[in-house]
N, C-alpha and C positions, 0 to 999 in steps of 0.2 A: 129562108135561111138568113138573108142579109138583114132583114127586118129582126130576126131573132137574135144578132149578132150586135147589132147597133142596140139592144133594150140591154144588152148583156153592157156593152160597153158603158152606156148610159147611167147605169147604177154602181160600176166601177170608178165612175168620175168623184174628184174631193170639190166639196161644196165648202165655202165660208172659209174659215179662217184658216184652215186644216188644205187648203187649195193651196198653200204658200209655201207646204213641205212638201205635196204629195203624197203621204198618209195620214192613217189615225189619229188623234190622239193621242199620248199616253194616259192611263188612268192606271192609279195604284190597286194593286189584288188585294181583296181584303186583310191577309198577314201582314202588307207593308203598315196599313194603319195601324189594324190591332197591333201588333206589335214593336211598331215605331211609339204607339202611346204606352206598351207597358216597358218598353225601354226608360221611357219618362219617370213614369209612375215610379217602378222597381231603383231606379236608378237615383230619385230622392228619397225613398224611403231607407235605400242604404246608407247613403248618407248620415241621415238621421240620426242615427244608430252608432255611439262610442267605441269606442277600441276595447273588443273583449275576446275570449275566448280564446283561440289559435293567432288573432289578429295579429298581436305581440312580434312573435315567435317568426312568422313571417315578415315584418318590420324589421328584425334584428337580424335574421337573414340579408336584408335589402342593407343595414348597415353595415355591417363585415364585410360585404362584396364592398360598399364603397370605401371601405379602408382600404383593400388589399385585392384587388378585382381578380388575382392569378392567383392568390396564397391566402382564401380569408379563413380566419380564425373558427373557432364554433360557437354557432349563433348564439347562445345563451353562457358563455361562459370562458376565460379566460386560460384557455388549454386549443390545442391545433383542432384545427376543422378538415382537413385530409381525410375524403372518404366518407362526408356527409351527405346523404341523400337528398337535404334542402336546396343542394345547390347545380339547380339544373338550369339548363339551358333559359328557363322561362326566369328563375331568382337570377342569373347572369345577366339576362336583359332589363333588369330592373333597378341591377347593380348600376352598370355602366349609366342607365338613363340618372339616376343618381345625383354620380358622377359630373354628367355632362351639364344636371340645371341645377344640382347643390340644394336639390328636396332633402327634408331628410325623410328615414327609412318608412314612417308611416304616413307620410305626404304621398309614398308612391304609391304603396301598398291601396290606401287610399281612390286615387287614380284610377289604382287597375279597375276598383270595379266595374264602372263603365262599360270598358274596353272587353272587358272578360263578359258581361251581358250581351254584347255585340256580336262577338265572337258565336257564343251559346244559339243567339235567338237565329242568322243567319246559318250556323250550321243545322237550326233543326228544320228550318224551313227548305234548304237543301235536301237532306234525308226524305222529309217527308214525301217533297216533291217525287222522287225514286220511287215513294211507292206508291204512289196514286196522285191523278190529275187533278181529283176535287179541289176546286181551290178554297172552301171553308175548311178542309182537314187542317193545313197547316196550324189553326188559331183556331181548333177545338183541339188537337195535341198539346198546342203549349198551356190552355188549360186545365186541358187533363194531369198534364206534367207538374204542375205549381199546387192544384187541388187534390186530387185523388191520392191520399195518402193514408192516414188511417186518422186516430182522436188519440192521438198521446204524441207528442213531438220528438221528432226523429233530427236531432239539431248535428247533424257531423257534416263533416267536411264532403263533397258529393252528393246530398242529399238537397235537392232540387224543391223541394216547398218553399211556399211564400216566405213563409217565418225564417227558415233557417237561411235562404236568401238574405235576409238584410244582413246575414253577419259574413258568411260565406263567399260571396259573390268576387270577391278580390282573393281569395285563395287558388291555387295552382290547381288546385280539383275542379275551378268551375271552369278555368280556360281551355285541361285536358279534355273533360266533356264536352266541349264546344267543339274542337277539332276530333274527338271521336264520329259528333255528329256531323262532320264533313268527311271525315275517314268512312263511313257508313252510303252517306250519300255519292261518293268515290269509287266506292266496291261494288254496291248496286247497278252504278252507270256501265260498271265494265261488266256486271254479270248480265246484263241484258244485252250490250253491245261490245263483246271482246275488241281489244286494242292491240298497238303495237308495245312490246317490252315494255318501254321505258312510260310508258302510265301505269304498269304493274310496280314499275322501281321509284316510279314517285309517290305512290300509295305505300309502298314500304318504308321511304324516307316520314313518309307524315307518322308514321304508327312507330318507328323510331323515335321520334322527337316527344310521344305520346308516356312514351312507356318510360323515357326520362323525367318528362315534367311529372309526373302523377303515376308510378309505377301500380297501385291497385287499380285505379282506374282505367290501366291501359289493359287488364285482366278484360273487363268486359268488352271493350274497344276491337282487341284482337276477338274474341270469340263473336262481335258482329260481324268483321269483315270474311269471319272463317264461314257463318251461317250465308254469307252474301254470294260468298264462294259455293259452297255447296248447294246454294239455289238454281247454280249458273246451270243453261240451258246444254250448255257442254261439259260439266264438269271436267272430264276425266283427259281428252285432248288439251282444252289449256289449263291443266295442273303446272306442269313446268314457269306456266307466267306468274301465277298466284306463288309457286313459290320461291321466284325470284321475288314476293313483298317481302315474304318472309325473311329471305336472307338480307335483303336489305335492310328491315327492321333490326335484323341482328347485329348488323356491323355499324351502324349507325348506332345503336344504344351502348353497342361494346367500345367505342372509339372518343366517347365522351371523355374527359381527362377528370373532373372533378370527384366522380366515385364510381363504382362499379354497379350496377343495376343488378346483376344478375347475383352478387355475394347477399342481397336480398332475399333471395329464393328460400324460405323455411327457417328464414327467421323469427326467435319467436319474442322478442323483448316486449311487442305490445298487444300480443296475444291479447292479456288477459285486459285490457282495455275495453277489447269488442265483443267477448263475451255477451253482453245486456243487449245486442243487437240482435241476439237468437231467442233469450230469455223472454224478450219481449218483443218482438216479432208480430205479433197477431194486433197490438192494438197500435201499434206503430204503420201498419200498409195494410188493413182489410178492406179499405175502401177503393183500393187499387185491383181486387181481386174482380169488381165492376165489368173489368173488361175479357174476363174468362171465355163467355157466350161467344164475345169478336173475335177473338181468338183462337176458339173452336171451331166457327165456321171458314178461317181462311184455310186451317190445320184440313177440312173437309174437303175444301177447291182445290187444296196445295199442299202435299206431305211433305215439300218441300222448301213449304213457305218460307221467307230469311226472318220474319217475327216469330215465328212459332222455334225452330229453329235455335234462333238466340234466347228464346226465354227458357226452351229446353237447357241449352247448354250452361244459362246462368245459373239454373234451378241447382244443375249438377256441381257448382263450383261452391255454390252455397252450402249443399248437402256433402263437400268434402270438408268444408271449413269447420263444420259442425262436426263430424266425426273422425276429423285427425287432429281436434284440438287447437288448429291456427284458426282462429275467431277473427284474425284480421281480414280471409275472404268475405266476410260476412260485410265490406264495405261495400262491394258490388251492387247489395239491394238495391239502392237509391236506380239503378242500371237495369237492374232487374226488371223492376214495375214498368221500363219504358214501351218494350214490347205489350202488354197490357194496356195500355195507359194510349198509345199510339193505334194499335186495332181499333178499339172504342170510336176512339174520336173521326178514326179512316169510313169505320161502319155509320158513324152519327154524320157524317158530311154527303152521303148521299143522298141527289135529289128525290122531291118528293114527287109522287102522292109513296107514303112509306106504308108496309105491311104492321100488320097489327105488332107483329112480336117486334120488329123492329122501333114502334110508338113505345110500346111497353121498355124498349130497353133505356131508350132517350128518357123516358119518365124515373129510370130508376138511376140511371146516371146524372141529371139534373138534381135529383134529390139527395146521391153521394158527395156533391157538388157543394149544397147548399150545405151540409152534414159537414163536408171537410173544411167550408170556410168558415162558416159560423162557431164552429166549438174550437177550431186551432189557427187557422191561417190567416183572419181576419185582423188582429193586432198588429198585422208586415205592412199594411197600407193603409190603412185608420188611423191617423193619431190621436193619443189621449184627450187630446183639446178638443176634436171629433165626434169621440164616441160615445152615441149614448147606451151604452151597454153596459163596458167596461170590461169589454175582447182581455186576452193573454197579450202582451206588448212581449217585444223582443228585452233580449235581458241590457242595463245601466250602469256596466261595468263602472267604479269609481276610476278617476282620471293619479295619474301620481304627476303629472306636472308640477306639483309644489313639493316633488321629492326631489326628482330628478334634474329640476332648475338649483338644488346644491352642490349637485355631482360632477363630476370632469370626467370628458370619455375614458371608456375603460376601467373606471371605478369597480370595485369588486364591492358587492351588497349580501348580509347575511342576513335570509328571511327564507319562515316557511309559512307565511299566507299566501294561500290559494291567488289572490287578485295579483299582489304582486311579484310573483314566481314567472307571471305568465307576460305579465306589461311592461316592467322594468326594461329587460333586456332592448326592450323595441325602441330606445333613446340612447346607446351606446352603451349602458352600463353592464356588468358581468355579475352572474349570480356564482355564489359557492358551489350550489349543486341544480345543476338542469332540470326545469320540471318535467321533460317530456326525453323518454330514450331516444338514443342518435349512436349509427350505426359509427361513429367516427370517437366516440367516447365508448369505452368498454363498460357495459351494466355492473359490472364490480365497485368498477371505480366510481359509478355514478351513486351506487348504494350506499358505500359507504362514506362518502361524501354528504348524502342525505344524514347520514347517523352523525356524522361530524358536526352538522348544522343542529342536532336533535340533542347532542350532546352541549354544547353551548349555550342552549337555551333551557338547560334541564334547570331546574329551582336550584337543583344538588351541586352543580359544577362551582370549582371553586375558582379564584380568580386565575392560577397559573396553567389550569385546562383552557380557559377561555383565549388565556395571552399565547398558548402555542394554536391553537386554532387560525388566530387572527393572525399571528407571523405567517404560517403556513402557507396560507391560500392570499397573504395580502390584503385581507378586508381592513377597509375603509369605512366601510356604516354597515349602520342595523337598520329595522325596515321592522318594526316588533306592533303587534298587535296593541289595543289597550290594557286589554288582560295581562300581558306579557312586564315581566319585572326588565327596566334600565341600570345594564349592570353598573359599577359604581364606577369604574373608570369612564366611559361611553359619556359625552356630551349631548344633549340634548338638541338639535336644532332647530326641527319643525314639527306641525304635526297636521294630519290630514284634514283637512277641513271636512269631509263627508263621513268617512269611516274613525277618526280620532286614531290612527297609527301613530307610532311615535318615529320618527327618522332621528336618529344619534351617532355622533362622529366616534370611532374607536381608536384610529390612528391620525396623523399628519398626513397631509396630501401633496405632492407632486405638482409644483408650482407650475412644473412645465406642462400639466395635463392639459388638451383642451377639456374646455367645459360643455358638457352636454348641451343639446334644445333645450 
């Protein structure tokens, strides 16, 4: 026994250099790398990539807070912002950050990408960890997550592909999903291993904070941590802790000062936006549908499974969205496919020797793989100078810096081009009529403001429509396509070097304004 005791002790000693701590090593798991390199990757190819789409919008958020961090205005337009849903907890902290280094609004915005890929990568690796030990799962989920999508591009806000990454990733939707998937990885740890209260009430506080930053996204968020719940080994005795998340989720979202979350509830202003997310549905995530099989079989191990579970529950959100007409449920998908998209990759990280059907699945997953990066997500990290194909690139929104370098904060701009409806505002200036509804501006008044602007630019208007227009709302300049006629009073100033816009002054400016970026 002493002879068995010393051979034991013998091979518990630290040899070499590792003698000096008295343990191991450390050595990184395969997700630190893989994922510390697509943080890299991801992280310049956002860069990249100009100010487009919602970027704006979000910019001009971050600028209003830094005008007025307790009272800011509304993001795009020169009327109160009282009761806008932009301005949560996460656009308050980007105010103040602002504030305190004198970025302006899309220097932060900017920024966040990073931060918000950090946030994402570290909470999926959490989650995943909950549900299984393999440690190649983590870094076959996140490329499940970025690939498995479908052949038509799914470019919104929440929607986690490569491609719509580089424009995305600094939006409030990617930082919510990132703490979902620590809200996830959170719920899991206590359905396996129940706590005292106050881990029930700090899981509530995060899905509070959730449902402010990203109110659709915290749709799915909640229905993970409800499937994580009802996985739990005891359900029914600690209900009472699960619903103290609940309540806390409540009164944390209710206690926000900036707008009300919940006057949200059945609103339909951007309905009709999401529509095309049901329409076209099949060629946007059939490559996601890959992971059905894994999914099947855990549903077979486990009726209680929390991925089966939550893709049930998502199915059903989706399938309300679609048949009571609020199409904005239909943002979820991107949330959706993760259940799918995560099974796969849980079943493809198990060690080998693997079963035939199990080869078969990995062969057909590799090849959805090859499918989703080659026909759509391949242009998010290729560049042009790169590629010898000539992949789908992320879209080259023109820049108006040689608009907005005429303008003085707060300037009022009359234009209905698509580019600049959406860019402008993100440099302090204010548009006539918002391009995007906001729960803090009444859709009336934002309509017929739209018409005001449509009326001003009609061929038909004569000059004393246009001069009560511009008293009106205070416009300052026009913002007019090429096509578009320079009414005769309007001075001409600049004009866009990429698109040929004309920028022209209509009134006198306000010596005392500052001047924008």
């Amino acid at each position: 026994m002493a002879t068995r005791g010393a051979g034991l002790r013998t091979r518990r000693e630290a040899h070499g250099a590792t003698a000096l701590h008295g343990r191991r090593r450390w050595r990184p798991s395969p997700y630190v790398v893989f994922g510390g390199l697509f943080w890299i990757v991801m992280s310049l190819a956002f860069w990249r990539v100009p100010m487009c789409c919602d970027f704006g919008q979000h910019a001009a958020v971050v600028e209003r807070l830094k005008d007025n961090l307790l009272h800011p205005r509304h993001p795009m337009a020169d009327l109160p912002g009282a009761g806008s849903p932009y301005y949560s907890p996460y656009a308050v902290a980007q105010g103040l950050f602002a504030r305190l280094t004198g970025l302006a609004g899309w220097e932060v915005v900017k920024l966040a990408g990073p931060l918000n890929l950090l946030v994402l990568l570290t909470g999926l690796g959490r989650f995943v960890r909950v549900l299984t030990s393999r440690q190649w799962a983590p870094v076959l989920a996140l490329f499940a997550m970025v690939v498995l999508w479908g052949t038509r591009m799914a470019w919104w806000s929440g929607y986690l592909g490569l491609m719509s990454m580089t424009g995305n990733l600094a939006y409030p939707s990617t930082f919510a999903i990132g703490l979902a998937f620590w809200a996830w990885g959170w719920a899991g740890s206590l359905a396996k291993s129940p706590r005292g209260p106050w881990a029930y009430v700090g899981l509530g506080a995060l899905c509070g904070v959730i449902l402010l930053v990203h109110p659709i996204s915290s749709v799915a968020a909640v229905i993970g941590v409800v499937a994580f719940a009802a996985s739990s080994r005891r359900p029914v005795p600690g209900l009472w802790k699960w619903a103290l998340t609940a309540v806390t989720a409540a009164v944390i979202a209710a206690s926000w000062p900036y707008y009300s979350v919940f006057s949200l509830v059945g609103n339909e202003s951007v309905d009709w936006i999401h529509r095309q997310l049901y329409t076209e549905m099949p060629q946007r995530f059939w490559l996601a549908l890959l992971g059905l099989p894994a999914l099947a079989l855990r549903f077979r191990a486990n009726r209680r499974d929390p991925l089966v579970l939550m893709f049930a529950l998502d199915c059903a959100v989706v399938a309300y969205g679609w048949f009571s007409g609020h199409y904005t449920y239909g943002r979820i998908l991107g949330l959706t496919l993760v259940p799918l998209q995560f099974a796969l990759a849980i079943e493809l990280a198990a060690p080998r020797p693997w079963r035939r059907w199990r080869t078969a699945l990995g062969g057909l997953a590799a090849t959805g793989a090859a499918v989703g990066f080659f026909t759509l997500q391949a242009g998010a990290v290729v560049p042009r100078a790169l590629d010898p194909v000539g992949f789908d690139q992320p879209p080259r929104w023109p820049g108006y810096g040689w608009a907005v370098s005429q303008m003085h904060r707060g300037d009022v701009v009359l234009t209905d081009g698509y580019y600049p409806t959406r860019s402008v505002p993100a440099y302090g200036a204010n548009l006539v009529a918002p391009a995007w509804p906001d729960t803090s501006l009444d859709e009336d008044t934002r309509n017929h403001r739209l018409q005001e602007v449509r009326d001003y630019l009609s061929p038909d208007a004569d000059r004393a429509e246009r001069t009560r227009i511009v008293r009106r709302y205070d416009v300052r300049w026009l913002l007019l396509s090429p096509d578009q006629k320079v009414p005769e009073e309007a001075v001409v100033v600049a004009w866009g070097p990429r698109t040929g816009e004309v920028l022209a002054r209509v009134s006198g400016r306000d010596t005392n304004r500052q001047k924008t970026p």
